[in-house]
SELO-805124 format. One line per field, with one value per residue (C-alpha): residue in one letter; residue number from 1; x, y, z. Coordinates in steps of 0.25 Angstrom, whole numbers. Layout:
REM residues N
residu: [a,...] .
num: [NUM,...] .
east: [X,...] .
north: [Y,...] .
up: [Z,...] .
END
This chain:
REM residues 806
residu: [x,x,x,x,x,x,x,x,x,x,x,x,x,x,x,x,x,x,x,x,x,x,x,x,x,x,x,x,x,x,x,x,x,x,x,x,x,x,x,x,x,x,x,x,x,x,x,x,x,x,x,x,x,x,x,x,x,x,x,x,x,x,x,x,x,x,x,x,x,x,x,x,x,x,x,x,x,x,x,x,x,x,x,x,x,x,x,x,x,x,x,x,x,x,x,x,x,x,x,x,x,x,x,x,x,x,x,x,x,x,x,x,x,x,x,x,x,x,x,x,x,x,x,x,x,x,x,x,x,x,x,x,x,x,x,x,x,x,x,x,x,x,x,x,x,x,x,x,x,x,x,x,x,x,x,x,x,x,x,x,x,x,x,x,x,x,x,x,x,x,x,x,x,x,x,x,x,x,x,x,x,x,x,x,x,x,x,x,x,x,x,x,x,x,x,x,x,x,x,x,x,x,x,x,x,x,x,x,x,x,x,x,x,x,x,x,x,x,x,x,x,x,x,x,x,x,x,x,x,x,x,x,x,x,x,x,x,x,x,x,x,x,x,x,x,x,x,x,x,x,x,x,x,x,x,x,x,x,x,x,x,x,x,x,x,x,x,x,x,x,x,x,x,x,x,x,x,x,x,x,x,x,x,x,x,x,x,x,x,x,x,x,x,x,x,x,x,x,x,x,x,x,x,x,x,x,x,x,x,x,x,x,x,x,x,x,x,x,x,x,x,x,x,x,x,x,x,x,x,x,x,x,x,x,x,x,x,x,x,x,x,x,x,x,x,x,x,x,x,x,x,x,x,x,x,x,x,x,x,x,x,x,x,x,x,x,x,x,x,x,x,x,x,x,x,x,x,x,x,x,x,x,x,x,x,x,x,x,x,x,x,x,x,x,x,x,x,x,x,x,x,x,x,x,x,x,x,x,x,x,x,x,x,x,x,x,x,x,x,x,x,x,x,x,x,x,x,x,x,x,x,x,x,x,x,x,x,x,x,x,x,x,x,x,x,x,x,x,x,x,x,x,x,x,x,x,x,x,x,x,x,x,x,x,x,x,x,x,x,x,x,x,x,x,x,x,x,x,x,x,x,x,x,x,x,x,x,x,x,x,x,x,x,x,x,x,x,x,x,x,x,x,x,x,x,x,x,x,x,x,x,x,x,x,x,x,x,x,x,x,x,x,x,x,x,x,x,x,x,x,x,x,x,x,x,x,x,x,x,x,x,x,x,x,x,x,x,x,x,x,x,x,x,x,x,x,x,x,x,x,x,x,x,x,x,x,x,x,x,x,x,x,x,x,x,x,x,x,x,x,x,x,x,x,x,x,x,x,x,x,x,x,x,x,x,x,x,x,x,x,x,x,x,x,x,x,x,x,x,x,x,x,x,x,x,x,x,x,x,x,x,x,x,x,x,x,x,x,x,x,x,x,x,x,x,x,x,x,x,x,x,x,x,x,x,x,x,x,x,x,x,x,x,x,x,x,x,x,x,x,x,x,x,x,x,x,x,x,x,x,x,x,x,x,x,x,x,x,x,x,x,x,x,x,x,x,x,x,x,x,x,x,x,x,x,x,x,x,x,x,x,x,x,x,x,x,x,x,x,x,x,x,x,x,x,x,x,x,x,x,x,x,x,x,x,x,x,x,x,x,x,x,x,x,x,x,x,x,x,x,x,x,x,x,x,x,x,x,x,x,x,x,x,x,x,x,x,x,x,x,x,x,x,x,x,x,x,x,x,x,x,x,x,x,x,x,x,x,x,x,x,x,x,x,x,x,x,x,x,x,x,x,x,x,x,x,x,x,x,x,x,x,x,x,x,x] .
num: [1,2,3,4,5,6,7,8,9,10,11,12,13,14,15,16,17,18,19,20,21,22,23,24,25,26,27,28,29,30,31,32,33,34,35,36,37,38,39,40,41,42,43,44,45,46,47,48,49,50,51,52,53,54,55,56,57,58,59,60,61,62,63,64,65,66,67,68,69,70,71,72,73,74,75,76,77,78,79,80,81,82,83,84,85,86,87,88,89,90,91,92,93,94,95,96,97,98,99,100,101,102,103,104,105,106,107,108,109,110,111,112,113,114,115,116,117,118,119,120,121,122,123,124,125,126,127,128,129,130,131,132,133,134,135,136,137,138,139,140,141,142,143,144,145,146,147,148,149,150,151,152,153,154,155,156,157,158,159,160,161,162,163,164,165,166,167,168,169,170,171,172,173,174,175,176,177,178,179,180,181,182,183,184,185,186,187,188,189,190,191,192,193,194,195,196,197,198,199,200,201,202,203,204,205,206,207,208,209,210,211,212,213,214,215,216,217,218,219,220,221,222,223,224,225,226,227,228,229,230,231,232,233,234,235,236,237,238,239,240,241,242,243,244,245,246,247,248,249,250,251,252,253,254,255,256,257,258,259,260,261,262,263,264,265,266,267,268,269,270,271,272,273,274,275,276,277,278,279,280,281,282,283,284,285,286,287,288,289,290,291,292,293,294,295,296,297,298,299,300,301,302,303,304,305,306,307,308,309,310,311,312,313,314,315,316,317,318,319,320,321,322,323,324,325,326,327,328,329,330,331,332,333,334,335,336,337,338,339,340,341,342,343,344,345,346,347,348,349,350,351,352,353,354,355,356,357,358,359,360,361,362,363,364,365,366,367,368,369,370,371,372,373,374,375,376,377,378,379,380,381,382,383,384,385,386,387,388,389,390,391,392,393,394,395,396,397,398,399,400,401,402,403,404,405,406,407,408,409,410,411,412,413,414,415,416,417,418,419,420,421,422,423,424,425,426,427,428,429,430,431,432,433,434,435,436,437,438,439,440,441,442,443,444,445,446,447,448,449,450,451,452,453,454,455,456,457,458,459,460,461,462,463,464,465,466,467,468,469,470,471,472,473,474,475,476,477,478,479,480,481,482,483,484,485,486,487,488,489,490,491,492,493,494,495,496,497,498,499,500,501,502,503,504,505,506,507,508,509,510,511,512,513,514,515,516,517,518,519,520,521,522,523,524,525,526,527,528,529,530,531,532,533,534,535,536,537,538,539,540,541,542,543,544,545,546,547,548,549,550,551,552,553,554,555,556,557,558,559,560,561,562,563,564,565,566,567,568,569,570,571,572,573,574,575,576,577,578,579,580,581,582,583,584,585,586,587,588,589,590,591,592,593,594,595,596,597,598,599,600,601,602,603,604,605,606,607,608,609,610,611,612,613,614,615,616,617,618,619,620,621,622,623,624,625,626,627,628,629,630,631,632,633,634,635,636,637,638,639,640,641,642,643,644,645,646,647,648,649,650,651,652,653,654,655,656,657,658,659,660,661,662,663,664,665,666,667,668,669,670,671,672,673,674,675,676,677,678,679,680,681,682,683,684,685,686,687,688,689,690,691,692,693,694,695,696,697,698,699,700,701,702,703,704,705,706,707,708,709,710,711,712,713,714,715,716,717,718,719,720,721,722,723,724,725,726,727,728,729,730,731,732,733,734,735,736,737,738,739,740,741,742,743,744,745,746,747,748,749,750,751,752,753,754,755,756,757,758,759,760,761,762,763,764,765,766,767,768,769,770,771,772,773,774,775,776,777,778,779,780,781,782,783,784,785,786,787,788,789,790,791,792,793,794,795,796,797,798,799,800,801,802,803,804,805,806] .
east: [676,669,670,656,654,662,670,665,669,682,681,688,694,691,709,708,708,720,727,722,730,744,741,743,737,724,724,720,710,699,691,698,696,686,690,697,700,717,721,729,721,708,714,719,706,699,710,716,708,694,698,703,695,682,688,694,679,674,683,678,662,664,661,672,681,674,677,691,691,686,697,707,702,698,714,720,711,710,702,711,700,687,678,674,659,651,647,634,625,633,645,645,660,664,672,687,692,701,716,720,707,694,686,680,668,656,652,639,628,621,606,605,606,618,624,637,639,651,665,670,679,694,700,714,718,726,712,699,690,685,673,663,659,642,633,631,617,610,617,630,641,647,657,672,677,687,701,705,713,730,735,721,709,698,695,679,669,666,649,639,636,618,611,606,591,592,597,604,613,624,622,635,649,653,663,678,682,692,705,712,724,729,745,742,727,715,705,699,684,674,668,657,646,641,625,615,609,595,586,580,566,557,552,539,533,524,527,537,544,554,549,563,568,578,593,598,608,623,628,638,653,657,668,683,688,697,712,717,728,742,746,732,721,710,707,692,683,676,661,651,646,632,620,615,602,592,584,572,563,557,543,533,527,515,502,510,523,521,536,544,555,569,576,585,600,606,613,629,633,643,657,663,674,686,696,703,717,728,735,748,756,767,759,753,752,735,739,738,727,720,714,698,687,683,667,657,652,637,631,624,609,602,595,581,572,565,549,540,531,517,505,493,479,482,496,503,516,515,528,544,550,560,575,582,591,607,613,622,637,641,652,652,657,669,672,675,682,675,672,664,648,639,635,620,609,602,586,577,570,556,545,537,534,549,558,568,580,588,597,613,620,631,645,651,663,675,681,692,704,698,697,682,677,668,653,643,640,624,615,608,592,582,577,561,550,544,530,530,544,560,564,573,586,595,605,620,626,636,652,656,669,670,654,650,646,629,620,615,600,591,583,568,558,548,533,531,515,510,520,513,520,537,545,561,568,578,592,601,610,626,632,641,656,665,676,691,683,681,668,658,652,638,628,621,606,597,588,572,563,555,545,551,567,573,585,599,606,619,633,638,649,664,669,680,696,696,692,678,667,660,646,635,627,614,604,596,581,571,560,545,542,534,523,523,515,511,526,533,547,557,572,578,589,605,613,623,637,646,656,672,677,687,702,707,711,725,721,708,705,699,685,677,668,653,643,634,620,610,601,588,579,567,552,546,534,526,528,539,550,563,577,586,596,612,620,630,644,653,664,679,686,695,709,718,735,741,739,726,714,709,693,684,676,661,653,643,627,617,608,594,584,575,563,570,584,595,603,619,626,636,652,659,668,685,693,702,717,728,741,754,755,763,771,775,770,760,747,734,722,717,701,693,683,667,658,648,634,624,617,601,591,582,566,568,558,562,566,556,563,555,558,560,572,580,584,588,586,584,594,599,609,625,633,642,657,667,675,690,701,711,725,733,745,760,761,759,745,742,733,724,709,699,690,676,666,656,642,632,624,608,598,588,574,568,575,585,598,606,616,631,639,651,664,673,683,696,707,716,732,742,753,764,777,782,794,808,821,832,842,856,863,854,846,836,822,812,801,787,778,768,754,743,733,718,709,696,684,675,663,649,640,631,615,606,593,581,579,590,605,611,623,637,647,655,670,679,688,703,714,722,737,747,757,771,783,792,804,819,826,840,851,859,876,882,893,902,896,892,877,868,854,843,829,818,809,794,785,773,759,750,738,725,717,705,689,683,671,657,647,637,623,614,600,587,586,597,611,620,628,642,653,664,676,686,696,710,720,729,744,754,764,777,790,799,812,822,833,847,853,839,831,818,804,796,784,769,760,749,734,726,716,702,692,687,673,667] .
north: [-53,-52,-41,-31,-30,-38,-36,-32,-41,-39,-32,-26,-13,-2,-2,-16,-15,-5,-14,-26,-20,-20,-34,-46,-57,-51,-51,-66,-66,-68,-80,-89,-85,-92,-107,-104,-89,-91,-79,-68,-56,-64,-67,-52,-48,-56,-59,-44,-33,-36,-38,-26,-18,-24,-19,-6,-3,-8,2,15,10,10,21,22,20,33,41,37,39,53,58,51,58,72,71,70,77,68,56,44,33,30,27,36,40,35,42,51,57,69,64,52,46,39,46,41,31,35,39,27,19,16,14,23,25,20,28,33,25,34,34,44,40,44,46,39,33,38,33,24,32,26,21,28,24,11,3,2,0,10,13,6,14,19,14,21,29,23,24,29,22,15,23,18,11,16,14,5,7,11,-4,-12,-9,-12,-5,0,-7,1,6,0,7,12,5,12,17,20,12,23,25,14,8,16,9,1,10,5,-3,5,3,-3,3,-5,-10,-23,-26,-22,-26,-17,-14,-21,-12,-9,-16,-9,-4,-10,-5,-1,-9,-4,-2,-10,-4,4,10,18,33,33,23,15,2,-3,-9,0,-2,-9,0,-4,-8,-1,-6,-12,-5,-9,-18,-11,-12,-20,-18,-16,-31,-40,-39,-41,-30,-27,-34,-27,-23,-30,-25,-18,-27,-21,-16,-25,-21,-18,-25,-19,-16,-24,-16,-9,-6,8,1,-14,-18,-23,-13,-18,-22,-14,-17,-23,-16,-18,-24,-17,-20,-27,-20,-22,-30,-22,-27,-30,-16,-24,-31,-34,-43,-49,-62,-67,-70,-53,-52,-54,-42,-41,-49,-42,-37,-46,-39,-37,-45,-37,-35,-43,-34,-33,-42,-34,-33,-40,-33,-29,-38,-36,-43,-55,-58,-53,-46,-32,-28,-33,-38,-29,-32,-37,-29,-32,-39,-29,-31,-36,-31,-17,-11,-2,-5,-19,-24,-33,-50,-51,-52,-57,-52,-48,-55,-50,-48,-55,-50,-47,-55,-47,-48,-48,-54,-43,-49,-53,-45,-48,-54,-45,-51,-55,-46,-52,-51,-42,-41,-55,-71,-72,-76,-66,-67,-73,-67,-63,-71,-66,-62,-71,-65,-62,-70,-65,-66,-62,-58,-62,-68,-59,-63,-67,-60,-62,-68,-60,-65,-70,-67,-81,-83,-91,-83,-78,-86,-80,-77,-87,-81,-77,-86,-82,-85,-100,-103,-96,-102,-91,-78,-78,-78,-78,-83,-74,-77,-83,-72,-76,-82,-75,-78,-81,-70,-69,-81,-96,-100,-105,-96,-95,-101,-94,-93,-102,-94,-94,-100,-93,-98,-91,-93,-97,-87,-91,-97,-88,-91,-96,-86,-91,-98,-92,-95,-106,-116,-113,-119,-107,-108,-115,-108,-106,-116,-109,-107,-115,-110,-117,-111,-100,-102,-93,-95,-108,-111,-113,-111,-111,-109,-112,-104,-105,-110,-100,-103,-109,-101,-101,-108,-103,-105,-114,-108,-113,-128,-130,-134,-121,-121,-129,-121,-120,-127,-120,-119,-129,-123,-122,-129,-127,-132,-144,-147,-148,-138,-131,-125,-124,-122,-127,-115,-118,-123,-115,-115,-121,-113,-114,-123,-114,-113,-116,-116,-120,-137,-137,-142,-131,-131,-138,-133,-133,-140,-132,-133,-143,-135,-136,-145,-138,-145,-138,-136,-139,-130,-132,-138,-127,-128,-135,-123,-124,-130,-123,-122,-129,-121,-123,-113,-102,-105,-120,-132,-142,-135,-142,-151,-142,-141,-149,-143,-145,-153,-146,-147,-155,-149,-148,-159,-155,-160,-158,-147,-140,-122,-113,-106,-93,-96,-85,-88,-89,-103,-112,-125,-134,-144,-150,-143,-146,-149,-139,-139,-146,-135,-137,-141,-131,-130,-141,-138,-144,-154,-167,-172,-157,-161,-151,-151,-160,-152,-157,-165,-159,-160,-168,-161,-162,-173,-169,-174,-175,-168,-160,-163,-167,-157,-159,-164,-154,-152,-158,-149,-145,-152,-144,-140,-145,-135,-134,-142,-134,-127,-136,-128,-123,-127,-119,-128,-144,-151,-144,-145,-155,-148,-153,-161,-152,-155,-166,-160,-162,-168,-164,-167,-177,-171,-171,-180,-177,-176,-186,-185,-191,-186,-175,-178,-183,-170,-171,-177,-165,-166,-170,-158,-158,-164,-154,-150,-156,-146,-146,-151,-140,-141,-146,-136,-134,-141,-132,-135,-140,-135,-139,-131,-146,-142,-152,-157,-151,-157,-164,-155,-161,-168,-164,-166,-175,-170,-174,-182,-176,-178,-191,-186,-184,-195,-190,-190,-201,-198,-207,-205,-193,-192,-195,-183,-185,-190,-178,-175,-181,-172,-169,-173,-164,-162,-167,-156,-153,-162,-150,-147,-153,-145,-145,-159,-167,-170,-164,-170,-180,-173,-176,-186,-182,-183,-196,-191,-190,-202,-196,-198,-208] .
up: [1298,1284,1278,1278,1262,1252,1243,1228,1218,1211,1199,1184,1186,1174,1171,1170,1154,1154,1162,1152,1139,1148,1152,1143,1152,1151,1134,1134,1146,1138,1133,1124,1108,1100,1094,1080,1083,1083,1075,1083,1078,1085,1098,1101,1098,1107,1117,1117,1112,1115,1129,1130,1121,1129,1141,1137,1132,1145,1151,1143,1145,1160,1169,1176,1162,1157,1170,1168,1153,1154,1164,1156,1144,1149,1159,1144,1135,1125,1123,1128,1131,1126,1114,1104,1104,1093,1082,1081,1070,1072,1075,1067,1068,1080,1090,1092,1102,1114,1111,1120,1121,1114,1103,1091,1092,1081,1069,1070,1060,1051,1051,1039,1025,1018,1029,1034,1045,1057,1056,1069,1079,1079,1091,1091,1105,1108,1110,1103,1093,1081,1081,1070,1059,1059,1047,1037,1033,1021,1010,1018,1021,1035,1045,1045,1056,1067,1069,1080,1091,1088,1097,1098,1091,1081,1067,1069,1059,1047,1046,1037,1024,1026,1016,1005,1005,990,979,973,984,988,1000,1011,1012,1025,1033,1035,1045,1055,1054,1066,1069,1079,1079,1088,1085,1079,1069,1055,1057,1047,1035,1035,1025,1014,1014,1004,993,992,984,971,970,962,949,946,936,946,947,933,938,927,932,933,947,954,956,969,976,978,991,999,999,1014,1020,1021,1033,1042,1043,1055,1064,1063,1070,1073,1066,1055,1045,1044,1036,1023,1025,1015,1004,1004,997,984,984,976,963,960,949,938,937,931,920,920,909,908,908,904,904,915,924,925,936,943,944,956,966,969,981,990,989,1000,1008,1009,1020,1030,1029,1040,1047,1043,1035,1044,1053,1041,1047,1047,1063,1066,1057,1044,1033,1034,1024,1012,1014,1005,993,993,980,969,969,960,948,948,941,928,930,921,910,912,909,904,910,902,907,896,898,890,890,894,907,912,913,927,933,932,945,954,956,969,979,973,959,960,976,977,989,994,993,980,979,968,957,957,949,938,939,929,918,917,910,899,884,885,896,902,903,915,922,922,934,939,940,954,960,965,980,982,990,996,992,992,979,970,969,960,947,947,939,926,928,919,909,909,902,890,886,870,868,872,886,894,893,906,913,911,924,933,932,945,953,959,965,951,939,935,928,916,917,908,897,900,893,883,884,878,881,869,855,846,855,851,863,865,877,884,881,894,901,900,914,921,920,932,932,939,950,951,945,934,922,924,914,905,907,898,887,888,882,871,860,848,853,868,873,871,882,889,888,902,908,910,919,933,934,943,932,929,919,910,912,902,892,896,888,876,878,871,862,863,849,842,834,821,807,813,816,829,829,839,842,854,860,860,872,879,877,888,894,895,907,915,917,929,943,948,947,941,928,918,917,905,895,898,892,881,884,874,865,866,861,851,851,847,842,830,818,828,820,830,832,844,850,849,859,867,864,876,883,880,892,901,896,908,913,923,920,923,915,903,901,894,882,884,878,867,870,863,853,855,847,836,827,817,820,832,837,837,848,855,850,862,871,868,880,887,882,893,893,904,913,911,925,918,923,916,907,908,899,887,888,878,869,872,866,856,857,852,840,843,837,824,824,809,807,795,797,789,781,786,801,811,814,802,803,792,789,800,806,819,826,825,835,840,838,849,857,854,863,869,867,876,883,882,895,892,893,890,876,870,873,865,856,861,852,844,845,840,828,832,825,816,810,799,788,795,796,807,815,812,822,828,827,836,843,839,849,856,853,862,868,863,872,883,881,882,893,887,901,899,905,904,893,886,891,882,874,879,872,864,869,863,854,857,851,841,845,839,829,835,828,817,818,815,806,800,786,785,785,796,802,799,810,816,813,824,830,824,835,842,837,846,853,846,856,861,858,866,873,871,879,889,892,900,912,900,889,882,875,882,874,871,875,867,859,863,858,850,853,848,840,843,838,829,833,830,818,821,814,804,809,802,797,795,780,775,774,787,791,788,798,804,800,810,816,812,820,826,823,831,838,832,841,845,842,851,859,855,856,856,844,841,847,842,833,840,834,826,831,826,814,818,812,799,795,790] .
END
């Protein structure tokens, strides 16, 4: 007989999860783990102590769970299981966990500025969670996590930091993570991320205002990752750091106030906080578990841009353009924990009868405690325009940590539609150099263009360790000529020098010198008076150890073209010395000297005497001197570095004379021989071969003219001296006291040879410039002294002579 009503369906009873933590089947009767997920701290979180967290809070939700609970609780008169209540506006922390079982409970997120939010409860029982710390009001910073659970549990999350409402107050710090205290598992709660800066307000002149843009506000540091647990697990990872707060502009001026406000100053970006580490460093083993991730650093705020002057009905500017503001720093100033941030950028200058100038790029900051690189250094503001006076000049750019350097900020131009108003171009801010990091100097910005002058170019920053070039020199401005008494004259602007490069990394070669910028060049045109602006130097080569490659000099800027006269060619940059490590083995390749610039053409325009910029007669420009060769080292094929050719000197007309050519460069000395062994007991050790001299450069060629003379050929560059040998080391005895020989002293280097001369410029109908000097060759090292019981070495041959001239 069926029966009247059926059966209800099987179903879990509420001790099933008590039962669950002394039973070890039911620990893996979950689904499988993600594809790729294999470490062990992953599996007994998803395989262990979810399940059983999942059901133990399944447990304490339930109605019957809570009847149970309460009797257990009130029969002992302590609080054995069950979550703590979360935090309130009056109670703002979260109660604690159970003694046995539960979870803290959460921190309580502030709604009133200023006002912190709650800690997270802790979980002090076997079991559970702590709880997650509350956010912070504006301006306040983030709750801490709760502890974990004493067997199994998880560290709470640390709050967020409120966001500032005002930019003088920093934005609140991200709460620590919890600790998880756990001798078998547990994981360290995240920190919290930092709160933002507020922004800074746009300038005014209304109501007394100072018409400069306000400051952004700094933004708050992220909390510290939590500690993991004793056996398995991950330490916390460190909150980000708070965005800065952005600038404001400066004003536009006003009748009452006709120039332009400045920009305010970037805000800093909140550090990044720091890793929770492992509970342990017995089972330091990356199987039960690995330290946290550092938190990012927040970027620097950018610097406000400088307002422009007032004008009047007609368009005329009246007054000058503000300045911009400077770039913030990034990853916070005196807390820096976190993974490096970028630099802020500076703001650009105003436009006005003069420009303001750009703000400066702030430099990068590096990561700590981490392997993530640093940040990028901020670029340079441009400078403003200038309608009847000087261009603003760039900002400098920001030194990077390992994201590449700033780029200087470019000059600002003067106004060039009317000739009869004298205008100057702003000079180019400085690239930012690359500091303790891989990485390339930055270029320097290029000057502006004016009628009267243009703006020097900026010297391009250095280069990083790992091998890096220096940046170029910015280029100089040009200059489209002023018209005074009936005269227009002009003079271009200077290039930048190049900067340094770097020294090599473990197995890269040093860094070569940067390029220097070109000068500007000068107007053309009838009855125009003008002056081409000098080239840039270029940067000495990297010196480098360790047998790798030094730098290379670079090579000097052309000068800029002038009616009148040329500017000079830029001197070429050293190269970088070669040594042998300190830890022995084989040196590396000296660097050669750079090339130097060509010097700029003359239209052969003769100088007033009363011109305004003092100049004397006119010419073509010379060419810059070669960069000499570094110092060699004493392996073989280790010679000194080439000094680099010098540059052309610069054609003329009419009756001006040509430019002379430049001096080669000076080759490089090689080492002296590596030291010979003294053995107690076995022959002496021979003396190494001194290293091969470098050799000169060869001179630049000399200008051609018309009428004038033609410029004289430069003198080629003297041969480096070659290294003298080292001497034998003496012989050791034998087991039977006999004196066994001594080693051969080494060889001497060979001198190099001297530069070949640069050939005299020839003219139509004057006087052909006179060939170079060819260069000296360089001496031979000195044979050393052999050991006892073997005759000295061999003396190095000389260096071939250099061609003479002709």
């Amino acid at each position: 007989m069926a029966p009247v009503t059926t059966a209800p369906p099987a179903q879990a009873d509420e001790f099933d999860w008590i039962a669950d933590l002394f039973d070890p089947s039911s620990w893996f009767a979950v689904e499988p783990a993600d594809a790729g997920t294999f470490d062990m701290t992953s599996m007994l979180d998803q395989w262990l102590y979810e399940p059983l967290h999942t059901s133990m809070e399944a447990w304490i939700s339930s109605d019957f769970g809570a009847m149970v609970n309460g009797w257990i609780n009130t029969s002992a008169g302590q609080f054995l299981i069950g979550d703590g209540a979360d935090g309130t506006a009056e109670h703002p922390d979260g109660g604690n966990g159970g003694l046995w079982f539960g979870d803290g409970g959460d921190g309580w997120d502030s709604t009133e500025a200023g006002v912190a939010g709650g800690n997270g409860g802790n979980a002090p029982g076997w079991l559970g969670d702590g709880g997650n710390g509350g956010d912070g009001g504006a301006g306040a910073n983030g709750g801490n996590g709760g502890a974990g659970g004493t067997w199994m549990g998880n560290g709470g999350a640390g709050g967020a930091g409120g966001a500032s409402l005002d930019p003088t107050i920093i934005g609140g710090d991200g709460g620590i993570g919890g600790t998880a205290s756990a001798w078998f598992f547990g994981n360290g709660g995240n920190g919290g991320i930092g709160g933002a800066g507020a922004d800074g307000a746009a300038g005014t002149y209304a109501n007394g205002g100072t018409g400069n843009g306000g400051n952004g506000g700094h933004g708050g540091n992220g909390g510290a990752g939590g500690r993991s647990g004793f056996m398995f697990g991950n330490g916390g990872n460190g909150g980000d750091g708070g965005e800065a707060g952005a600038s404001g502009d400066g004003a536009t001026g006003t009748i009452d106030h006709v120039d332009g406000g400045d920009g305010g100053l970037g805000g800093w970006g909140g550090a990044g906080g720091a890793a929770g580490a492992r509970g342990s460093t017995i089972y330091s083993s990356p199987v039960y578990g690995q330290a946290g991730h550092l938190g990012a650093g927040a970027d620097g705020g950018n610097g406000g841009n400088g307002g422009n002057a007032y004008q009047d009905a007609n368009g005329n500017y009246l007054g000058d353009g503000g300045n911009g503001g400077d770039g913030g720093y990034s990853n916070g100033l005196f807390a820096r924990t976190g993974a490096g941030a970028d630099g802020g950028s500076g703001g650009n200058g105003g436009d006005g009868l003069n420009g303001g100038n750009g703000g400066n790029g702030q430099s990068a900051t590096a990561s700590n405690g981490g392997s993530e690189p640093g940040g990028k250094g901020g670029d340079g503001g441009n400078g403003g325009f200038a309608s009847a006076g000087k261009g603003g000049n760039g900002g400098n750019g920001g030194s990077s940590r390992g994201g590449g350097a700033g780029l200087g900020g470019n000059g600002g131009d003067g106004a060039t539609d009317d000739a009869t108003v004298k205008t100057i171009g702003g000079n180019g801010g400085r690239g930012g150099s690359t500091l303790g990091a891989d990485g390339a100097g930055g270029r320097g910005g290029n000057g502006g263009t004016g009628t009267y002058a243009g703006g020097n170019g900026g010297a391009g920053g250095g280069g990083g360790r790992g091998g890096y070039a220096g940046g170029d020199g910015g280029d100089g401005g040009t200059s489209t000529g002023w018209q005074h008494d009936g005269v227009t004259y002009s003079h271009g602007g200077n290039g930048g020098d190049g900067g340094r490069g770097a020294t090599p990394g473990t197995d890269t070669a040093a860094g070569d010198g940067g390029a220097g910028g070109a000068g500007g060049n000068g107007a053309t045109g009838n009855n125009v008076v003008s002056i081409g602006g000098n080239g840039g130097n270029g940067g000495a080569g990297g010196s480098a150890s360790g047998g790798v490659a030094a730098g290379n000099g670079g090579s000097g800027g052309a000068g800029g073209s002038g009616t009148a006269s040329g500017g000079n060619g830029g001197s070429g940059g050293s190269g970088g010395n070669a040594t042998v490590p300190l830890t022995g083995g084989t040196g590396g390749t000296a660097g050669n000297g750079g090339a130097g610039g060509a010097g700029g053409d003359s239209g052969g325009v003769t100088m007033p005497t009363d011109n305004p910029y003092g100049a004397g007669p006119s010419h073509a420009g010379n060419g810059g001197n070669g960069g000499n060769g570094g110092t060699g080292t004493s392996d073989a094929g280790g010679t000194g570095g080439d000094g680099g050719a010098g540059g052309a000197g610069g054609n003329a007309q009419g009756t001006v004379n040509g430019g002379n050519g430049g001096t080669g460069g000076t080759g490089g000395t090689g080492f002296k021989g590596s030291v010979a062994t003294n053995p107690a007991h076995a022959a002496g050790g021979n003396g190494g071969d001194g290293g091969v001299g470098g050799n000169g450069g060869q001179g630049g060629a000399g200008g051609t003219a018309v009428s004038g003379n033609g410029g004289a050929g430069g003198n080629g560059g003297a041969g480096g001296t070659g290294g003298a040998g080292a001497s034998g080391g003496n012989g050791g005895t034998d087991s039977a006291g006999t004196q066994l020989a001594g080693g051969n002293g080494g060889n001497g280097g060979a001198g190099g040879n001297g530069g070949q001369h640069g050939t005299g410029g020839a003219s139509s109908s004057g006087t052909a410039g006179a060939n170079g000097t060819g260069g000296a060759a360089g001496n031979g090292g000195a044979g050393g002294a052999g050991g006892t019981g073997s005759p000295a070495g061999q003396a190095g041959t000389d260096g071939t002579d250099g061609q003479p001239g002709q």
